[in-house]
C-alpha positions in Angstrom: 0.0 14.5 15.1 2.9 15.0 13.3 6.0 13.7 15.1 4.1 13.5 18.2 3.8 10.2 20.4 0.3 10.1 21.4 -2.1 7.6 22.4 -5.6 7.7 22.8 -8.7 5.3 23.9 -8.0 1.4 24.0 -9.4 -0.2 21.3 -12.8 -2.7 22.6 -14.7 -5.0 20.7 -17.8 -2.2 21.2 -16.0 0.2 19.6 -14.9 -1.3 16.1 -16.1 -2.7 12.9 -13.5 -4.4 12.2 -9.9 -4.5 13.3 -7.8 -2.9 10.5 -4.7 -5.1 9.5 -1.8 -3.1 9.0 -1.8 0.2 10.5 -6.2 1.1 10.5 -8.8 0.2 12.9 -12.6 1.3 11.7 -14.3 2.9 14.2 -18.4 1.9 14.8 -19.5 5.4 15.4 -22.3 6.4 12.7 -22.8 2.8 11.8 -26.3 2.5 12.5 -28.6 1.6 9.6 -32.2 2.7 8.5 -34.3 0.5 6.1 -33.8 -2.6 7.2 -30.2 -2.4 5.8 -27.4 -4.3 7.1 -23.4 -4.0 7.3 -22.4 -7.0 5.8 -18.3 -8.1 6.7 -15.8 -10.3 5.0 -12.7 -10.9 6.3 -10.0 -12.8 4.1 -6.4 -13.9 3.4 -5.4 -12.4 0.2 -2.2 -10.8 -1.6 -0.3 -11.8 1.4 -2.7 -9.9 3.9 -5.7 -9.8 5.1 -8.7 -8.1 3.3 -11.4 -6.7 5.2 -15.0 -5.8 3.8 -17.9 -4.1 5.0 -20.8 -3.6 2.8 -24.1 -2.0 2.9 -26.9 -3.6 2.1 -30.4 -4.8 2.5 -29.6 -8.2 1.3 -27.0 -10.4 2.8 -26.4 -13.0 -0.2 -26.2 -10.4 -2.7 -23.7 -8.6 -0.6 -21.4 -11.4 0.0 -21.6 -12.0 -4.2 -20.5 -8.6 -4.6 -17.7 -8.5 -2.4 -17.0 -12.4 -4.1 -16.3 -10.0 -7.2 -14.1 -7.4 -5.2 -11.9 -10.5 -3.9 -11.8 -12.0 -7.7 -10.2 -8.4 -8.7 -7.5 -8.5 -5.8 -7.0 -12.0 -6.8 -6.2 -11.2 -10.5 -4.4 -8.0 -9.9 -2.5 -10.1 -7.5 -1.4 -12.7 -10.0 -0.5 -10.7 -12.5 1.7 -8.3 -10.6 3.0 -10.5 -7.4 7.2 -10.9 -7.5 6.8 -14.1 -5.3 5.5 -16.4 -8.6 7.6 -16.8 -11.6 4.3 -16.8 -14.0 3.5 -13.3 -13.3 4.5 -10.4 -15.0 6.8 -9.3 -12.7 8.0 -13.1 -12.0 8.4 -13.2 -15.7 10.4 -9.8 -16.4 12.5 -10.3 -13.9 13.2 -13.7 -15.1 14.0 -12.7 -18.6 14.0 -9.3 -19.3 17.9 -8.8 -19.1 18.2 -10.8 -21.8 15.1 -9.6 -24.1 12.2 -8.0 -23.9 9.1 -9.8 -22.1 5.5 -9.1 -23.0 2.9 -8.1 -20.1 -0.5 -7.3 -19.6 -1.4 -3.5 -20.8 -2.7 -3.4 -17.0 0.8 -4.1 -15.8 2.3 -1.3 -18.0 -0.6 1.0 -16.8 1.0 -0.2 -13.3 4.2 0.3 -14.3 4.4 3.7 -16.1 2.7 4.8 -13.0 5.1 3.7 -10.7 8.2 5.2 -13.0 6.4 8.5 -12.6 6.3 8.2 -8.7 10.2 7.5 -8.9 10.7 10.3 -11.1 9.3 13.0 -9.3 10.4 11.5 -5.8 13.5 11.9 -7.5 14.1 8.0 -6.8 13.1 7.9 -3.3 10.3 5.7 -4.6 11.9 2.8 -6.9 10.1 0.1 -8.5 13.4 -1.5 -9.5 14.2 -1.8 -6.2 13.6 -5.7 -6.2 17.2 -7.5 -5.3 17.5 -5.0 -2.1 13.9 -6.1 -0.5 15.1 -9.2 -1.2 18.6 -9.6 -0.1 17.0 -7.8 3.5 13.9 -9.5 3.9 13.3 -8.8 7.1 10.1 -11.1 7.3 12.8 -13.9 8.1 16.1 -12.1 9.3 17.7 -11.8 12.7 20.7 -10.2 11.3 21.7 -7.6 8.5 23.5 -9.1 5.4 26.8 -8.3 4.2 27.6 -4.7 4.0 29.2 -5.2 0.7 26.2 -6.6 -1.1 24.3 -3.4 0.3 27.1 -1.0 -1.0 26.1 -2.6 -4.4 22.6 -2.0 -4.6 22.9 1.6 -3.0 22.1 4.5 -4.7 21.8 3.3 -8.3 18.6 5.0 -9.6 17.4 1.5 -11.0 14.5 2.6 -12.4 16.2 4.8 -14.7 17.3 0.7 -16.3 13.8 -0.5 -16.3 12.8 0.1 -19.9 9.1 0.0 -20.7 7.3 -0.2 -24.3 6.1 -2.4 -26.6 7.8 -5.3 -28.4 6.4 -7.2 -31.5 3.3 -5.0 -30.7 2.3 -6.0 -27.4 3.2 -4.4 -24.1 6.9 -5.0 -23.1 9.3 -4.5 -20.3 13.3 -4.9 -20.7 16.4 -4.5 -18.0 19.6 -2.4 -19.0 21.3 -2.6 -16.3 22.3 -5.3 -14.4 20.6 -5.9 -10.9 17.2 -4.5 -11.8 14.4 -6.5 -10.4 10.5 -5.4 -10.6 8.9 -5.1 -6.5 5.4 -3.5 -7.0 5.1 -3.9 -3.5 4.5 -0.1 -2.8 2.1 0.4 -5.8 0.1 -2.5 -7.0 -2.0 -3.6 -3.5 -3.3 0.1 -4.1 -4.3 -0.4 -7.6 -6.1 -3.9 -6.7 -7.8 -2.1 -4.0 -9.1 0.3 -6.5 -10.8 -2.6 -8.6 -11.8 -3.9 -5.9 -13.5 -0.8 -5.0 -14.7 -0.2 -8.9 -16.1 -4.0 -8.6 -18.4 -3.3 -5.7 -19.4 0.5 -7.6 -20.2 -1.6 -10.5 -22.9 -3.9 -8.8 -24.6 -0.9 -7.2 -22.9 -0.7 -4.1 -22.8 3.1 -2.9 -22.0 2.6 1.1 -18.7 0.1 2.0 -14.9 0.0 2.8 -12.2 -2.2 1.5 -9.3 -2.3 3.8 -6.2 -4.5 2.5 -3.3 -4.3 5.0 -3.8 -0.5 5.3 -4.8 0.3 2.2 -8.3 1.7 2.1 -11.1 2.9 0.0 -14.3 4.5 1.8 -17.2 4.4 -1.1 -19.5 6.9 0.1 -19.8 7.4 3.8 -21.7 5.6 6.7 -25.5 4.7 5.4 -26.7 7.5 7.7 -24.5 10.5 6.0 -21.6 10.4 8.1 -18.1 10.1 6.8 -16.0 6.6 7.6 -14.1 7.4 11.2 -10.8 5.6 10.6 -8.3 5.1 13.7 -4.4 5.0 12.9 -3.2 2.3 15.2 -0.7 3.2 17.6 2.7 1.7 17.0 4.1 1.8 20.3 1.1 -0.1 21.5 -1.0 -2.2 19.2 -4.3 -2.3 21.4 -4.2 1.5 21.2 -4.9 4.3 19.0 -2.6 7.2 18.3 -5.4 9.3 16.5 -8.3 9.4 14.1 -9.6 10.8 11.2 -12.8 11.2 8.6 -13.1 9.8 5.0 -15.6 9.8 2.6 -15.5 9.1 -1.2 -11.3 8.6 -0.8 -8.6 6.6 -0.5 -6.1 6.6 2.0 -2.5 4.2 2.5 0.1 3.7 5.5 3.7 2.7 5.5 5.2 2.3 9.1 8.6 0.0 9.9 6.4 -1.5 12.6 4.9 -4.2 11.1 8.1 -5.6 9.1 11.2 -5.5 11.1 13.7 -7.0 13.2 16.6 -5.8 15.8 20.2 -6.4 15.7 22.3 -4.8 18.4 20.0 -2.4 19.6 19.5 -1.0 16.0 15.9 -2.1 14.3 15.7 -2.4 10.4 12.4 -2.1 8.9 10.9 -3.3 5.3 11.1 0.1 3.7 14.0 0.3 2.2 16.0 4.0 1.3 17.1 3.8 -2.5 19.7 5.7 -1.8 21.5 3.9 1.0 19.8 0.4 -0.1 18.8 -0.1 3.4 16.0 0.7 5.6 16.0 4.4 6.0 16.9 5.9 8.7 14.6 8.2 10.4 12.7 8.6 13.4 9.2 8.0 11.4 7.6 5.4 12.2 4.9 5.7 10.2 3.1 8.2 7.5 -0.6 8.1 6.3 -1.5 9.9 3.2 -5.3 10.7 2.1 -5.8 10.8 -1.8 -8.2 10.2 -4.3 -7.1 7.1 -5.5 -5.5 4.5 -3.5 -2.7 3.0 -5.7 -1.8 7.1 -5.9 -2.1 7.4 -1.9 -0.2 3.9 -1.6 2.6 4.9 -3.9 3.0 8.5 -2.1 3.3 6.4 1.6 6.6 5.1 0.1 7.9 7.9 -1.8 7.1 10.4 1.4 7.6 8.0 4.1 10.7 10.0 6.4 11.4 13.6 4.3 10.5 16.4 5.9 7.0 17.8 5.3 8.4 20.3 2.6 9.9 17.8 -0.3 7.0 15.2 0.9 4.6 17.9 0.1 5.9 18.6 -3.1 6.0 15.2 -3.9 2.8 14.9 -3.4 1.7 18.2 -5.7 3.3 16.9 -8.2 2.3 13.3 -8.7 -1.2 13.4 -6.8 -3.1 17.3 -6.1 -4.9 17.3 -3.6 -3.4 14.0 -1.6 -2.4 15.0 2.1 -0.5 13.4 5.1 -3.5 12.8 7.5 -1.1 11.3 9.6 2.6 11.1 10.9 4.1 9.4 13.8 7.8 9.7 15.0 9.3 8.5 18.2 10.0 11.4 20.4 
């Protein structure tokens, strides 16, 4: 699929799980259960998405408490790491660490470190620090670009480099030094909650489910009967339609596409996923990548940091920061 436009089957209600929000649909084949099982389905508003369950398992109630205890972890990861609430510790840091150092959890440093490493061998394609740019574009609520000049000041600063992380008065600490650094864990942290969420159904004996957050996913196991997870990548030319399909088991897998975020200005559409180096969406005729690893905050991170460079430096990327991850998936308008 890569680069190609093509569509396949409609998407019907006999043919799906669940509708994937984001860029995955879950396909039914494979889904039928011995023993009396069932496939048990949540579907909820969380971390600004929707979160989609479906567990296996021969009781109903004690499904639905352990995906209560997935949605708990999203929850907490999701307050400790969201930029949209000053009493995270991302709301926090960026509220004060210019000025001094601000203590955070040792699971937001986990995050953090990780996502410095991303930017460092992405050479700053991904950038965690990236915060002010997402924000001064916002294209959730904009029908027109901002000022070129505020742009020109965010572009190609390698911010991350001025996002200090260590410890201060011997607890876990994060400091700015540079001016205009702002945390947005928005291409890292919904793949680490997914992971806990995932580790919180492992943990209570669950051995057969998905967790789908916006498109980031985690098979556990495959379908009851042996089969892996058949995962459809919706088509973003046509939303009832599916541009192709592929087979997970025991994985992770993340999308970024500019379809989903975006508005249009004289004939030119700017998308959510920002270039670092410009400090505006990039331009490229992408519109989305899908990347297969074993962990989804390393699959989610690698979307960002790969999403429109050629398949060479994206597979290097990807060597180096996650082997064995792989783009399952790449759509470009022809």
């Amino acid at each position: 699929m890569n680069g190609a436009r093509t569509v396949s089957s409609a998407v019907t209600r006999r043919e799906v799980l669940a509708i994937g929000v984001g860029a995955f649909v879950v396909l039914g084949t494979g889904l039928v259960t011995r023993a009396r099982a069932q496939v048990i389905r949540r579907t909820v508003p969380v971390m600004g998405t929707i979160a989609e369950f479906a567990v296996v398992h021969r009781d109903a109630t004690e499904a639905h408490a352990t995906i209560d205890a997935a949605i708990a972890e999203l929850t907490r990861v999701d307050a400790l790491m969201s930029r949209f609430t000053g009493s995270s510790d991302v709301g926090r840091a960026n509220g004060r660490a210019a000025v001094e150092g601000v203590r955070v959890s040792a699971e937001t440093m986990m995050v953090l470190r990780e996502a410095l490493a991303w930017a460092e061998a992405s050479d700053g394609a991904f950038d965690p620090a990236l915060g002010q740019a997402i924000r001064v574009w916002d294209v959730g609520h904009r029908t027109t670009p901002p000022e070129e000049r505020v742009v020109r000041r965010l572009a190609g600063r390698r911010l991350y480099r001025a996002l200090d992380v260590g410890h201060w008065r011997g607890a876990p600490a994060v400091r700015f030094t540079a001016p205009d650094v702002e945390i947005d864990l928005g291409g890292i942290a919904k793949g680490w909650a997914v992971d806990r969420a995932a580790d919180a159904l492992r943990a209570r004996g669950i051995s057969h489910a998905l967790v789908n957050v916006g498109g980031d996913l985690v098979a556990i196991g495959g379908t009851q009967d042996g089969d892996p997870w058949r995962i459809g990548v919706q088509s973003p030319w046509e939303r009832s339609r599916l541009a192709g399909e592929f087979a997970i088991r025991d994985g992770a897998v993340a999308t970024s596409g500019d379809y989903l975020q975006s508005f249009t200005y004289r004939g030119q559409r700017y998308h959510h996923l920002l270039d670092p180096a410009t400090g505006a969406p990039r331009r490229t005729p992408v519109r989305s990548v899908t990347v297969m690893a074993a962990t989804c905050v390393a699959a989610d991170a690698a979307t960002t940091a790969v999403y429109g460079l050629s398949r060479g430096p994206a597979e290097r990327i990807l060597a180096s920061r996650a082997p064995g991850a792989t783009i399952v998936s790449e759509l470009a308008d022809t």
